[in-house]
N, C-alpha and C positions, 0 to 999 in steps of 0.2 A: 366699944360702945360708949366709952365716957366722952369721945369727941361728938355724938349726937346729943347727950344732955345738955352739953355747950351750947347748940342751935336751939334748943329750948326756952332757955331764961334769954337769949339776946331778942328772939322775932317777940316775946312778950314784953321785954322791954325796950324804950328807947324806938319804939316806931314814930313815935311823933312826940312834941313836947308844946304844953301853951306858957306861952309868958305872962306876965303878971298884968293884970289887964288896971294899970293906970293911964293910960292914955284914953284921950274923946274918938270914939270909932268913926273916921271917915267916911261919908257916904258919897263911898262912888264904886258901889257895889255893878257887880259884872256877870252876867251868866259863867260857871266856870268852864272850861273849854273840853271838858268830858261829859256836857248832856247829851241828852239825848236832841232828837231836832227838831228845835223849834219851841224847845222847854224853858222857861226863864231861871228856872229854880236848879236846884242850888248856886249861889252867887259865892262870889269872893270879891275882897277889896283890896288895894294896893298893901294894906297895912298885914294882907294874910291873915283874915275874919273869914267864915264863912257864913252866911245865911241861907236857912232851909227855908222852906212851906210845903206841909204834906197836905194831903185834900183829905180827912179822915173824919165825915160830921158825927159819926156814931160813938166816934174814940171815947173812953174815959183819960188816955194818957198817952203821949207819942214822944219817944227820945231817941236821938240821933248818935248812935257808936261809931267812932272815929277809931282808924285803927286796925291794925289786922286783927279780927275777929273781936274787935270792939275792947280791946283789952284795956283802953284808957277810960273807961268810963262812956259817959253821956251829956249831950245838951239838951235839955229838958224844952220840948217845945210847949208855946201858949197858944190856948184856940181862942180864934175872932169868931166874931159874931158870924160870919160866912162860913163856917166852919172848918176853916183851914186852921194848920195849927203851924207857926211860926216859931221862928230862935234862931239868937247868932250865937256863936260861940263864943266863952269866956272869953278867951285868948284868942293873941295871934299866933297861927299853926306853922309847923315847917311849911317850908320851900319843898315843893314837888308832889307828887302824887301820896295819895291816900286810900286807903280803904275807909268804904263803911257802910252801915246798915239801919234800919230804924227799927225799933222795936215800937209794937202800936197792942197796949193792952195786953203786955206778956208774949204774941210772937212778933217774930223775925222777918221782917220784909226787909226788897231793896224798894231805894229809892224810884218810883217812877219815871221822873226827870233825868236820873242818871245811866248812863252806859255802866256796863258789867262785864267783870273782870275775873277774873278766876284765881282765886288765893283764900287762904284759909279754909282749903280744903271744900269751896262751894265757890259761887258765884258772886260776888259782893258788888256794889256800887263805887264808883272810881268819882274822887274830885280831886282837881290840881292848883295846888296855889303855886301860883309862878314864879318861876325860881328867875332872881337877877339873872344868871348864865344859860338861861334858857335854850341862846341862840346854838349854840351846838347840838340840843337835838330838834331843834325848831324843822317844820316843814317848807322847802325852801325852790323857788325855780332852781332844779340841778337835774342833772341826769337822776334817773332811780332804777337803784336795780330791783327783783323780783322777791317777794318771800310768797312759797309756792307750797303747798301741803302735799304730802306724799306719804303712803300708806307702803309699806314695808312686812315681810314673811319672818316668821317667827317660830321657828320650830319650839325653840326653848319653851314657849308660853300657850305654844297650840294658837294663835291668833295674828294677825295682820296688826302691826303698831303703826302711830302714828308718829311722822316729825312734819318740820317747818324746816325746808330749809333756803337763805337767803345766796342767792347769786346777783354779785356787784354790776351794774349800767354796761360793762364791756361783756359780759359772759355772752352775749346772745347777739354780737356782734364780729369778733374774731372767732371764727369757730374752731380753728386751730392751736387756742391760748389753751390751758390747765390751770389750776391754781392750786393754793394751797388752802387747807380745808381748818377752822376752828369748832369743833365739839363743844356747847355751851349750854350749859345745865340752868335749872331754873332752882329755886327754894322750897322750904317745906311748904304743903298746902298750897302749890300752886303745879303750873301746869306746861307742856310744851311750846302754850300761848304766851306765856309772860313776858318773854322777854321783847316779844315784835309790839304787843298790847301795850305794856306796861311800859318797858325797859326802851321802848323805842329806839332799837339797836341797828333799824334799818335804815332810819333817820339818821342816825350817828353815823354809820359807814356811809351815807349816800353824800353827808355835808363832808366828812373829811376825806372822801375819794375825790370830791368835787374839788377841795381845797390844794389837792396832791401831798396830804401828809403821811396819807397809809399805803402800800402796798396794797393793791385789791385780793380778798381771798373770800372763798366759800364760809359761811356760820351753818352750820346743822344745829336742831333744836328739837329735842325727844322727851318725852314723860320719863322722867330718873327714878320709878320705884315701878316694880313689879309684885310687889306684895299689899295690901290692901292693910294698912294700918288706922288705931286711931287718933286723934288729935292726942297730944301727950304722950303715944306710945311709941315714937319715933323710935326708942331702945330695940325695938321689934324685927326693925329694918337691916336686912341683909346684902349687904353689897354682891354676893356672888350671881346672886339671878340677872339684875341688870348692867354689872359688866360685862356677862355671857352674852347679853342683847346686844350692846354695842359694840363689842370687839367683833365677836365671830357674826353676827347678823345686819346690825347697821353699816357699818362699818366699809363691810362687802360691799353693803346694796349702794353706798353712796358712788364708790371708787367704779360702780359695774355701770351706774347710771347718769353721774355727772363728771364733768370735766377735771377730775381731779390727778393732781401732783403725788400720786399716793405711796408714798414712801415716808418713815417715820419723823425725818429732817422737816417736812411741811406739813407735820400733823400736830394740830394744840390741842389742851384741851382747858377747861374754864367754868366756875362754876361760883354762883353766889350761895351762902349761906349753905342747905345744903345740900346744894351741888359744888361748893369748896370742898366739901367733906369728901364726898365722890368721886372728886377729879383729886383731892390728893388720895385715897386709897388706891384708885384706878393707876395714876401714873405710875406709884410704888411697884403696883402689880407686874403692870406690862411698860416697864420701860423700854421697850423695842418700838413700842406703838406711836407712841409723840414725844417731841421732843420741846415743847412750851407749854406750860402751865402757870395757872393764875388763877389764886384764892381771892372772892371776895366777899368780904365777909366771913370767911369760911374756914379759919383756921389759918396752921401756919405749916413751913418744911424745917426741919433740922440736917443740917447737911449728914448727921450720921445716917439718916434712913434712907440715902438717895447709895445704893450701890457702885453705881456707873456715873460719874461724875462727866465723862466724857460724850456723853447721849444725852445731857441736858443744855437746849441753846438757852433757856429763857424762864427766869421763874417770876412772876409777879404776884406779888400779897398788895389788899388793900383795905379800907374800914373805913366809917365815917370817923370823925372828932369823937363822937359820943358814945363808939365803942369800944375798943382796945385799942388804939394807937399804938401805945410803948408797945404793946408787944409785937406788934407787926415790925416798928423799925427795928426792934430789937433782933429779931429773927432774921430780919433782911440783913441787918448789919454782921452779923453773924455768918449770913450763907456768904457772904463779899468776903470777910475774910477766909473762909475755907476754899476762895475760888471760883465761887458761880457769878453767875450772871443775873444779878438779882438786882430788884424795883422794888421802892413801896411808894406806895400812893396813900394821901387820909383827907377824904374829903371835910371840911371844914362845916362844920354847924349842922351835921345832919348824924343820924343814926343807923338802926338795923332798917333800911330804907331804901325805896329805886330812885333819889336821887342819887345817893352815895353808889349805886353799884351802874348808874348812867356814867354820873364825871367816872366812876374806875373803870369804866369800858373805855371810854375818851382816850384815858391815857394808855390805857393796854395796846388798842389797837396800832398806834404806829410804831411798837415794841415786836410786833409780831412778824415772822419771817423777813426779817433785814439779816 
């Protein structure tokens, strides 16, 4: 249980950071590219500011929480005479997607203008300030493959589960091809959605299958808890229900219903925050099942806990700048001399955050089944 307190203090801190706001704020403010259609509001500016407007004429007080569950605080909006209530933000914010919420007189709305996203354990409003390196997950003329919803039997739980799972531009043209399949978990308080929503991970395998850097392969994408905990109580969470789901239940259903390679040499498994945590308890468990794994955000491997050293193609750890770095190369440098086949990755100026665990998909993927 002590590697879930770990996931505790990093999602509350280090999601986002403002800079010191001595600069004159640019105005060349922008819808930002997760409203809603046809909504002007919330904007962003080259400089990474964002500005709100909520329509609230009755309000006594309207603040905007930035943040997975608003942990940073607020930007305290001002009402005009038309009764909208305005504010930009102190600072300029990271680069990439964000959470957040307004508070209007003590409750919790989302934003109107914004799309809704699922993290922090509910649905929050998504705004993206644009990351210089965008273009890798940018949407692009290229072939696209499919991320398709599939409901799934579940003895263990008494219920039909759900995933997402993506098949690359070729699947649904060679009918004769198989591939090889990546298992990819989402973070605490979010959901089997995050990673297609958020993490735009189909976008990323669609721009570098297009560019022929990757090997094309299956990503499955399933809800990682089966016990119903609450915010804080993550300690609560028992890995044994939801590895029973996907070993002996999903597992099956993928290798019975899609074109898969299913043997443990082309099966990975991968997980941000924690679903690092998951996919390293999981792999310890069942090292027959896959043979690649990658933490991100999510902890780390010591070579003494890997039993079979020869059942491991591929271990990748990775982190923003702003979380533990040393200790990701340290562990990495570490598993290279014992022998493995190990990566690390640190994305640069970002934190516990879906930029950092976008670039660490980036690089994982053309690591994967070579």
């Amino acid at each position: 249980m002590k590697q879930y307190s770990i996931i505790i203090v990093l999602v509350l801190s280090g999601v986002m950071s403002f800079a010191q706001n001595t600069t004159t704020i640019t105005e060349d403010f922008k819808p930002s590219a997760l409203n809603q259609p046809g909504q002007e509001y919330p904007k962003v500016n080259s400089q990474g500011y964002a500005r709100f407007q909520i329509a609230a004429p009755e309000a006594k007080s309207v603040v905007v929480s930035l943040g997975l569950g608003g942990a940073k605080g607020g930007t305290v909006l001002t009402k005009d005479q038309d009764g909208y209530w305005k504010g930009t933000t102190e600072g300029a914010m990271d680069e990439g997607f964000h959470y957040y919420h307004v508070t209007i007189d003590g409750g919790v709305f989302n934003d109107p203008g914004a799309l809704n996203f699922y993290g922090s354990t509910r649905w929050e409003s998504g705004i993206e300030i644009p990351a210089h390196d965008l273009d890798f997950f940018a949407l692009k003329n290229v072939p696209h493959g499919n991320v398709q919803q599939i409901l799934f039997p579940s003895k263990s739980t008494n219920t039909s589960r759900r995933a997402f799972v993506y098949t690359p531009p070729s699947y649904h043209k060679d009918k004769d091809k198989k591939y090889p399949v990546l298992y990819l978990q989402h973070g605490w308080g979010e959901d089997e959605t995050a990673w297609s929503n958020q993490g735009r991970v189909n976008l990323i395998m669609d721009n570098l299958i297009a560019e022929g850097k990757i090997k094309p392969f299956i990503i499955v994408m399933t809800y990682g808890m089966t016990n119903e905990v609450k915010y804080g109580g993550l300690a609560s969470f028992k890995i044994e229900p939801f590895q029973t789901v996907l070993i002996d239940e999903l597992i099956p259903y993928i290798d019975s219903n899609f074109r898969t390679i299913s043997n443990q040499a082309n099966r990975a498994m991968a997980g941000l925050s924690m679903g690092g945590m998951e996919t390293h308890s999981i792999t310890l468990n069942k090292p027959d099942v896959f043979s690649h794994y990658a933490l991100l955000s999510g902890g780390t491997y010591k070579p003494e806990e890997i039993k079979d050293k020869s059942k491991v193609k591929l271990i990748f750890i990775s982190c923003g700048s702003r979380e533990r770095p040393e200790s990701v190369k340290s562990a990495v440098k570490t598993l290279k001399e014992a022998g493995f086949n190990a990566f690390s990755y640190v994305s640069e100026n970002t934190a516990h955050e879906f930029l950092t665990w976008r670039r660490s998909f980036k690089e994982l993927a053309p690591l994967l089944f070579q």
